[in-house]
C-alpha atoms as an extended CHARMM CRD file, in Angstrom:
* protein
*
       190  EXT
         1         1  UNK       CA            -25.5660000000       65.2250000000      -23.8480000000  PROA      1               0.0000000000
         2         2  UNK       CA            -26.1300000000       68.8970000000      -23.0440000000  PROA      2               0.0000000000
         3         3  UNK       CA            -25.3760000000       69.8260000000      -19.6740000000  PROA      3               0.0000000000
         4         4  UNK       CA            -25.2420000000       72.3590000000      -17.0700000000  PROA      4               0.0000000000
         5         5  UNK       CA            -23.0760000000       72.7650000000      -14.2000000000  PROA      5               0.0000000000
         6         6  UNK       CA            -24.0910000000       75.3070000000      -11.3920000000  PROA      6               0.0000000000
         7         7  UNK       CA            -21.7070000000       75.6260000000       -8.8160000000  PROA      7               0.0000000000
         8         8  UNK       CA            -21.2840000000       78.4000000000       -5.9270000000  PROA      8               0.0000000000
         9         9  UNK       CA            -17.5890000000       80.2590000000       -5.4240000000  PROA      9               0.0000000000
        10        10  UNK       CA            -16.1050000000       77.5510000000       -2.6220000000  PROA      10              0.0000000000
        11        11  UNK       CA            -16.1590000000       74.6080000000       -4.8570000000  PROA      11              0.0000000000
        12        12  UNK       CA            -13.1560000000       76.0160000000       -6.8110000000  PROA      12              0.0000000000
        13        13  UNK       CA            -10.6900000000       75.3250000000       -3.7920000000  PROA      13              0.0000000000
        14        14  UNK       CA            -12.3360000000       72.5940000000       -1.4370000000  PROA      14              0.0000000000
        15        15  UNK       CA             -9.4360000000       71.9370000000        0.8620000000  PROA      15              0.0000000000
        16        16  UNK       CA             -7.0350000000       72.6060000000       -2.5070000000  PROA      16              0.0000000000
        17        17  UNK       CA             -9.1500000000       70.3680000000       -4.3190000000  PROA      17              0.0000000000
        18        18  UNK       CA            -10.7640000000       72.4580000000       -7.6830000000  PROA      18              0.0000000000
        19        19  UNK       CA            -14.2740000000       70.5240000000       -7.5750000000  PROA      19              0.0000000000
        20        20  UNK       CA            -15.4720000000       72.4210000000      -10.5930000000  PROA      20              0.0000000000
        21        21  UNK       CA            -12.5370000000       70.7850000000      -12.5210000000  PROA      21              0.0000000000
        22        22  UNK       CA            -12.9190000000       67.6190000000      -11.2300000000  PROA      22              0.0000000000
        23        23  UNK       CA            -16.5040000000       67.4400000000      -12.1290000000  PROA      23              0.0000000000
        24        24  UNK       CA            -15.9020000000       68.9430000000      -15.7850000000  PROA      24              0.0000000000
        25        25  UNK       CA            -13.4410000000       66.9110000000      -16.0750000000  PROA      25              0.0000000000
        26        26  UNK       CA            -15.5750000000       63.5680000000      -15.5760000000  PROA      26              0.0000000000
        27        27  UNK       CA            -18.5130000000       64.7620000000      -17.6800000000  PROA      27              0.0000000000
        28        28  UNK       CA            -15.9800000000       65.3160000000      -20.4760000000  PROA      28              0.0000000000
        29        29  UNK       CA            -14.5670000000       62.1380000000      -20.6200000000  PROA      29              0.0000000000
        30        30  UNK       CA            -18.1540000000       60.4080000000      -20.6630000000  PROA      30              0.0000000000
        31        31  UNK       CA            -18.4900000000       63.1810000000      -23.9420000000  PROA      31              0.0000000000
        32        32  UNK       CA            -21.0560000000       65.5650000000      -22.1470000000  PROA      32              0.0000000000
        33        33  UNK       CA            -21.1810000000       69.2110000000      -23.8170000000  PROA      33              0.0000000000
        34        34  UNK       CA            -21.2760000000       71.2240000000      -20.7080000000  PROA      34              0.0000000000
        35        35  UNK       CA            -21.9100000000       74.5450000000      -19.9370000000  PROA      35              0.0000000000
        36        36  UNK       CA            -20.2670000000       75.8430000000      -16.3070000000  PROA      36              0.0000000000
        37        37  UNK       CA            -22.3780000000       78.8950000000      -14.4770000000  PROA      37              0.0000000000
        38        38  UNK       CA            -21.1970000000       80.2030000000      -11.2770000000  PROA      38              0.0000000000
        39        39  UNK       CA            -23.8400000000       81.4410000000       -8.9650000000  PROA      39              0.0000000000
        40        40  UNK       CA            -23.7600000000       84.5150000000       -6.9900000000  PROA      40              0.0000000000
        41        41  UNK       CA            -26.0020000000       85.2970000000       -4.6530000000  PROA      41              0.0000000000
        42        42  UNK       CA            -25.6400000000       89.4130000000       -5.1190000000  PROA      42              0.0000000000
        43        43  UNK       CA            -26.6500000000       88.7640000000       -8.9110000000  PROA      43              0.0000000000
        44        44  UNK       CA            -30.0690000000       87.1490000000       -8.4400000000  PROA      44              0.0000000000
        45        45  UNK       CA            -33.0340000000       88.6080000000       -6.7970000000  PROA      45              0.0000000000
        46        46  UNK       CA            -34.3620000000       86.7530000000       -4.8260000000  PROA      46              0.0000000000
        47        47  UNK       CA            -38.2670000000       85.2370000000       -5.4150000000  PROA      47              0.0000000000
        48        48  UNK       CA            -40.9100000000       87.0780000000       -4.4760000000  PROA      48              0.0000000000
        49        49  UNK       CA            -43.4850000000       84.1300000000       -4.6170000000  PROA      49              0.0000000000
        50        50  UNK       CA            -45.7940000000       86.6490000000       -6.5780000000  PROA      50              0.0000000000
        51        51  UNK       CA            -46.7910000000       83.3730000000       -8.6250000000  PROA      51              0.0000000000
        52        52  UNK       CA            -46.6540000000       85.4150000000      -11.8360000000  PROA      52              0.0000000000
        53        53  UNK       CA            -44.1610000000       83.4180000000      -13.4530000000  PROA      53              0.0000000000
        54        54  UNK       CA            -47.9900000000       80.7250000000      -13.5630000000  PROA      54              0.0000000000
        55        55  UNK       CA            -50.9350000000       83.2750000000      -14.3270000000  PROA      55              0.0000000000
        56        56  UNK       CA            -48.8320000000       86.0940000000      -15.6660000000  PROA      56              0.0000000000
        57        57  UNK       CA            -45.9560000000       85.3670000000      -17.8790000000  PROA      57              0.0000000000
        58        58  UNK       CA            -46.4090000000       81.5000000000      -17.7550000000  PROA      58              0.0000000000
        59        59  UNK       CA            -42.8400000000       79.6980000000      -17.5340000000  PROA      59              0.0000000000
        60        60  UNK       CA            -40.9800000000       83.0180000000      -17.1720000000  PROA      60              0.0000000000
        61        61  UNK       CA            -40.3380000000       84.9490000000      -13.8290000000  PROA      61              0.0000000000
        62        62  UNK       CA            -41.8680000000       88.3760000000      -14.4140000000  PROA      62              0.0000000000
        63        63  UNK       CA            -38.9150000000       89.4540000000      -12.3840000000  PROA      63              0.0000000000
        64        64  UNK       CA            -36.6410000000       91.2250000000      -14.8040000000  PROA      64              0.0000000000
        65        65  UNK       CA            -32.7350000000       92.3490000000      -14.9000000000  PROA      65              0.0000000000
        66        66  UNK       CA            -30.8380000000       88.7920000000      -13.7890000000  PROA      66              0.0000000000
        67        67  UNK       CA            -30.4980000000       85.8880000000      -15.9620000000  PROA      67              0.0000000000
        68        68  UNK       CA            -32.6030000000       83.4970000000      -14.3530000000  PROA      68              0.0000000000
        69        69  UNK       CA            -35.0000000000       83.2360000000      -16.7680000000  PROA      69              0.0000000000
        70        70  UNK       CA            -31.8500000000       82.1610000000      -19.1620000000  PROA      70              0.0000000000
        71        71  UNK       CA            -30.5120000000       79.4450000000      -16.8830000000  PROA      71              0.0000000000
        72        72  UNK       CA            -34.1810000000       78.0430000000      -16.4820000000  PROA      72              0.0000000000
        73        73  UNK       CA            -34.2030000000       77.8510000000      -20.1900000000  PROA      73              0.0000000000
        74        74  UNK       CA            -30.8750000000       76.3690000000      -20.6040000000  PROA      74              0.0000000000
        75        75  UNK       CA            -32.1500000000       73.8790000000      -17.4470000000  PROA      75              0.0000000000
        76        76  UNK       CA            -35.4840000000       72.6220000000      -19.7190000000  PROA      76              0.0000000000
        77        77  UNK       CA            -32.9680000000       72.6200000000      -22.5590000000  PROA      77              0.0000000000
        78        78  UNK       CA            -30.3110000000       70.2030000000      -21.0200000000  PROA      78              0.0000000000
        79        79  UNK       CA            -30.3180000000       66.4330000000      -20.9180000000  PROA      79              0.0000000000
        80        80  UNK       CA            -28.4750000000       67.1770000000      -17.3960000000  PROA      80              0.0000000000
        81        81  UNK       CA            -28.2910000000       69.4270000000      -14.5930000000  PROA      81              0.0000000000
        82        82  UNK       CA            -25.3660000000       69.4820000000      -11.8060000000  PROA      82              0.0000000000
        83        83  UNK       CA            -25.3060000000       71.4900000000       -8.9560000000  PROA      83              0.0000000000
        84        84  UNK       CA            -22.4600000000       71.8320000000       -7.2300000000  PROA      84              0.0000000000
        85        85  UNK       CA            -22.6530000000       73.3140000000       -3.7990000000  PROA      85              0.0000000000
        86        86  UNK       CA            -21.3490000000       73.6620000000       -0.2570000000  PROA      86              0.0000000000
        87        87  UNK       CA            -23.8740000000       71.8100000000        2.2210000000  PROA      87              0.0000000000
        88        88  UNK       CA            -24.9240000000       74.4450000000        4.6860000000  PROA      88              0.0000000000
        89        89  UNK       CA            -26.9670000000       73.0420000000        7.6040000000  PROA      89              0.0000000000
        90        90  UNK       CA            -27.6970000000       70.1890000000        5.3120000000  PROA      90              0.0000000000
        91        91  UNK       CA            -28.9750000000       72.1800000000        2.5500000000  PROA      91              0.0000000000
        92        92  UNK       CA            -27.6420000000       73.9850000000       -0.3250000000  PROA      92              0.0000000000
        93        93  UNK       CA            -25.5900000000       77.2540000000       -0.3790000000  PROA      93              0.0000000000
        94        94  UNK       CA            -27.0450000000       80.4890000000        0.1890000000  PROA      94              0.0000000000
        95        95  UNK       CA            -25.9070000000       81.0990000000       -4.0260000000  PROA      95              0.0000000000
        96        96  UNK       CA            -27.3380000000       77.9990000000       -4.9410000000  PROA      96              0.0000000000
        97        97  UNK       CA            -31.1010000000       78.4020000000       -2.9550000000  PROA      97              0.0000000000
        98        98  UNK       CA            -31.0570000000       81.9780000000       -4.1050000000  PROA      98              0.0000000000
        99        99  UNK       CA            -31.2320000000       80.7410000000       -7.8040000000  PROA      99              0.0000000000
       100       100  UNK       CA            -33.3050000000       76.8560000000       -7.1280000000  PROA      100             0.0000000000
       101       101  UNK       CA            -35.7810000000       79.6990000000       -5.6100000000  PROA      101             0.0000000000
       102       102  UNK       CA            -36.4280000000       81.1400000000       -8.8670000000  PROA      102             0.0000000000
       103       103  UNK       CA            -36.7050000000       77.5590000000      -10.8700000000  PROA      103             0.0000000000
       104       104  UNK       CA            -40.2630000000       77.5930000000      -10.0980000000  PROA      104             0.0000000000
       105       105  UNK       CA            -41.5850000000       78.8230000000      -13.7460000000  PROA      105             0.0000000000
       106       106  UNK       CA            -40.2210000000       75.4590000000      -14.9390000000  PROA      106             0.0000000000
       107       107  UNK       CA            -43.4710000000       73.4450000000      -13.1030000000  PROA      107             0.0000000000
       108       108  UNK       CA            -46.9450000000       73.5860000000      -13.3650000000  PROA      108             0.0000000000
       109       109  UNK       CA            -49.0840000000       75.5360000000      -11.0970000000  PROA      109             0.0000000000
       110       110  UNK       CA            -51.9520000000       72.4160000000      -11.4110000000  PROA      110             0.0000000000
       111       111  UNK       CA            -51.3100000000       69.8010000000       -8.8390000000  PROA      111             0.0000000000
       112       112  UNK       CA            -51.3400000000       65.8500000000      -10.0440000000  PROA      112             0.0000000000
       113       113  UNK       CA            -50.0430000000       62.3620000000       -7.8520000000  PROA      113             0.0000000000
       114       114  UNK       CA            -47.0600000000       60.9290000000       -7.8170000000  PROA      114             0.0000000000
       115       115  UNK       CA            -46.8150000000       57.8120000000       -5.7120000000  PROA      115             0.0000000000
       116       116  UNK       CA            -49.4880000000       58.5940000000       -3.1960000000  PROA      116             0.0000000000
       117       117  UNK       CA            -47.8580000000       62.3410000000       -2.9060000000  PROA      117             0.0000000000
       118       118  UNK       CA            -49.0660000000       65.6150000000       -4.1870000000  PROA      118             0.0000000000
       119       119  UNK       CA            -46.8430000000       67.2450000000       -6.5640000000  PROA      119             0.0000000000
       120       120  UNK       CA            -47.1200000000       70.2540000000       -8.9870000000  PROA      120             0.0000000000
       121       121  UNK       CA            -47.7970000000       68.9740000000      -12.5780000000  PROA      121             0.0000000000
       122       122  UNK       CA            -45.1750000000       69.3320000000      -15.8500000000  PROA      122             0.0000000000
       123       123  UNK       CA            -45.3220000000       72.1540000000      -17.6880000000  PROA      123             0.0000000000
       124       124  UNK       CA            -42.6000000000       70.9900000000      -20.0390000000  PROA      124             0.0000000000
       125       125  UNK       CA            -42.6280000000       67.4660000000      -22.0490000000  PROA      125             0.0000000000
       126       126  UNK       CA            -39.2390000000       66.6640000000      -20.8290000000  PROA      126             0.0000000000
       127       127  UNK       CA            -37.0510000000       67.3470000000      -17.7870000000  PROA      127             0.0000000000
       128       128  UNK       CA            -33.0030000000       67.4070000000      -17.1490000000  PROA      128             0.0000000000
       129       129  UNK       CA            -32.0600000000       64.3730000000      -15.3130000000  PROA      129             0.0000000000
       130       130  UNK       CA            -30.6610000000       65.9820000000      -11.5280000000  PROA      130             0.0000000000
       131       131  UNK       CA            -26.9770000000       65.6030000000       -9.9680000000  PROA      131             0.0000000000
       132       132  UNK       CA            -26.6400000000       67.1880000000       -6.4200000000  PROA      132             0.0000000000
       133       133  UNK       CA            -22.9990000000       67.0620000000       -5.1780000000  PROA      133             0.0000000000
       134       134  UNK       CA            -22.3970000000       68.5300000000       -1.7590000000  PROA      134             0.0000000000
       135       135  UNK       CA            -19.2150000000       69.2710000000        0.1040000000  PROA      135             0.0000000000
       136       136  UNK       CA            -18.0930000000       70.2580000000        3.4320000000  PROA      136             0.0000000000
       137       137  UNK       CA            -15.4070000000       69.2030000000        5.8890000000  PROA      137             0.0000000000
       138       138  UNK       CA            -17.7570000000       69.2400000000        8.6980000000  PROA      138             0.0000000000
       139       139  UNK       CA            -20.8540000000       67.5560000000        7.3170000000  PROA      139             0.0000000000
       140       140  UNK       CA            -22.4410000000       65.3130000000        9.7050000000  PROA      140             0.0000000000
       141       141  UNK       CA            -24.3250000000       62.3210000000        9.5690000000  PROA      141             0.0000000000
       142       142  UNK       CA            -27.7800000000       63.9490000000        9.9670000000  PROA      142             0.0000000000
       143       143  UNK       CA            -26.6880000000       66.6300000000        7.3270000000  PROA      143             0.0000000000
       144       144  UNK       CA            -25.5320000000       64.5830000000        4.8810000000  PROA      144             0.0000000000
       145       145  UNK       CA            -28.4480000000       62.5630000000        5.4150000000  PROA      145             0.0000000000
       146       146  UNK       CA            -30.5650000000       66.0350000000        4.9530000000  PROA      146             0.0000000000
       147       147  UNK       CA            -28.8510000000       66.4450000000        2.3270000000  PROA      147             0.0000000000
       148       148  UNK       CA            -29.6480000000       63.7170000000       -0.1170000000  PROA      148             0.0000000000
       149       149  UNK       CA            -33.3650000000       63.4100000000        0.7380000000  PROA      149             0.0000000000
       150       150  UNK       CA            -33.5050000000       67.1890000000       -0.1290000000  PROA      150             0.0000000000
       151       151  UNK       CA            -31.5040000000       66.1880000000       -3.5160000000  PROA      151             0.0000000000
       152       152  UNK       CA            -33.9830000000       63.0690000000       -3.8490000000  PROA      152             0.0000000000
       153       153  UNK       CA            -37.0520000000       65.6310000000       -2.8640000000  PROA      153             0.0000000000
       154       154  UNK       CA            -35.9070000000       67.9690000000       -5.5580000000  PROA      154             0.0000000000
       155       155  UNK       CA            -35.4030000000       65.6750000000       -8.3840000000  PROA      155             0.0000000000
       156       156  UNK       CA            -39.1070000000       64.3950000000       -7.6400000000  PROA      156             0.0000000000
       157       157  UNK       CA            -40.5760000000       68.2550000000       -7.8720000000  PROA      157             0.0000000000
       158       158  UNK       CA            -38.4170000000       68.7140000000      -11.0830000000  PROA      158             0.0000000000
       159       159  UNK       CA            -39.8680000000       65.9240000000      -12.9430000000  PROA      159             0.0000000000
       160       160  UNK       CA            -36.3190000000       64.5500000000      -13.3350000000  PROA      160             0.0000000000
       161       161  UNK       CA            -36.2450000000       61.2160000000      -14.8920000000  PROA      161             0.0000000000
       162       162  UNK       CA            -33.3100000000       60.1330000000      -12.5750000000  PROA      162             0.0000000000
       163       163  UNK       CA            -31.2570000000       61.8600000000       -9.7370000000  PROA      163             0.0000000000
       164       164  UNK       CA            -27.8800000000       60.9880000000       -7.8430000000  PROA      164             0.0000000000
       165       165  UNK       CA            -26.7130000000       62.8090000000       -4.7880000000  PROA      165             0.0000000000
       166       166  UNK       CA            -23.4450000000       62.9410000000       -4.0030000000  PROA      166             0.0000000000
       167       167  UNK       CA            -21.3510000000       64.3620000000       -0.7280000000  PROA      167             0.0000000000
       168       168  UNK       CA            -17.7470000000       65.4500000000       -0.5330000000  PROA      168             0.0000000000
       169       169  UNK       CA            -16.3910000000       65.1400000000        2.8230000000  PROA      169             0.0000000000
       170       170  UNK       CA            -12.3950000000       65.5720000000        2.1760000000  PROA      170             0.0000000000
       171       171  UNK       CA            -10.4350000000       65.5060000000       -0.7310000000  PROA      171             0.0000000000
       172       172  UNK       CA             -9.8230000000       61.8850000000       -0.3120000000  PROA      172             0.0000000000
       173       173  UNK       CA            -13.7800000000       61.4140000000       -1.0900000000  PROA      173             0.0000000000
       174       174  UNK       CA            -13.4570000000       63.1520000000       -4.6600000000  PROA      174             0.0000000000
       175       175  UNK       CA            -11.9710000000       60.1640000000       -6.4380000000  PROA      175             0.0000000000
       176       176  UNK       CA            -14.7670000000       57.8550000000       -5.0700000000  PROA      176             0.0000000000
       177       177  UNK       CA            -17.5640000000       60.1460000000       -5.7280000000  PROA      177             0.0000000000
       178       178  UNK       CA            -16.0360000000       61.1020000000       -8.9870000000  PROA      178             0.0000000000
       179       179  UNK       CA            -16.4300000000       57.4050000000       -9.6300000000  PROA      179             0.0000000000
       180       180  UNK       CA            -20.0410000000       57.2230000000       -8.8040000000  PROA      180             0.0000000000
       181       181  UNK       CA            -20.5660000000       59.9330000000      -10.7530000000  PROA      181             0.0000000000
       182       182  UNK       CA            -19.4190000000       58.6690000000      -13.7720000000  PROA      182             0.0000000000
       183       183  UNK       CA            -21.0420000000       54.9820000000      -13.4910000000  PROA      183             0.0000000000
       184       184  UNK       CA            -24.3220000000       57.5720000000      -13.4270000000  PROA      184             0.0000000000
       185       185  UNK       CA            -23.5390000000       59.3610000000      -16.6240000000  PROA      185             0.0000000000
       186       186  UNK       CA            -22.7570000000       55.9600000000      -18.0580000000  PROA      186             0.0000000000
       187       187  UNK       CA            -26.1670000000       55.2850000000      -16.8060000000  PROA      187             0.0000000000
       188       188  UNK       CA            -28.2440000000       58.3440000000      -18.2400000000  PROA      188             0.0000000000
       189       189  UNK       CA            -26.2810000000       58.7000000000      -21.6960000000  PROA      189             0.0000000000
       190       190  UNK       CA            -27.0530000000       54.6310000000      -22.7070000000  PROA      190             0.0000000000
């Protein structure tokens, strides 16, 4: 399965732990292809919520000179999408938002229902399904919490077909959740 793997600069040395590595390394042995992106904040400008990426250039940001545009097409083009990112105030990195900001040409501007909620429409036939894996040695309960409804949230706006949210606490968690992860990607690639 073709996959992506977004991850912001801390997740390369969580408490001596390479998550980036881990993660590859469990989506390899399940045989996903996967591409690895880091994000930067600095090399993404940030949305504008113009809306032109819906009336103007439908499914492309009309912002120009970062490769956002690229990653949302490598996103719609993936059978799986990880994030990996450092929970900040039970939410994603600052590098991470900067770029989910900008994954708004991949959705419909028309609104439609799912279960009793409104919710922007496909624009796509076919959506990634979502991993969020967060990680920080001071995550509390309410943020983790945050956390995976935002994950669960997310996955429901991108039309994923199905989601797991993860959190990292210490470098004894990463076995565990590596685990869970890969009883998912058992789950998505059968």
């Amino acid at each position: 399965m073709k996959t992506l793997l977004l991850y912001d600069e801390a997740s390369k040395n969580f408490n001596g732990v390479n998550l980036v590595e881990e993660v590859t390394s469990s989506l390899n042995s399940k045989g996903f292809t996967t591409k690895l992106r880091k994000i930067i904040d600095s090399e993404f400008k940030p949305c504008i919520g113009c809306f032109g990426c819906w009336v103007k250039t439908p499914g492309l940001c009309v912002l120009q000179g970062d490769e956002a545009n690229e990653i949302n097409n490598y996103v719609i083009n993936s059978q799986l999408l990880v994030i990996l990112t450092q929970i900040q105030y039970g939410s994603y990195s600052k590098d991470i938002k900067k770029y989910l900001d900008r994954q708004i040409p991949n959705i419909s501007p028309f609104f439609t229902i799912i279960k009793g909620e409104t919710h922007h429409q496909k624009r796509y036939n076919s959506y990634p399904c979502f991993v969020g894996i967060g990680y920080s040695t001071n995550v509390s309960e309410t943020e983790e919490k945050t956390f995976k409804t935002l994950v669960k949230r997310n996955s429901i706006n991108l039309h994923t077909p199905k989601s797991l949210s993860l959190v990292i606490g210490n470098e004894k968690d990463v076995s565990k959740e590596m685990t869970e992860l890969s009883n998912f990607l058992v789950e998505v690639s059968s």
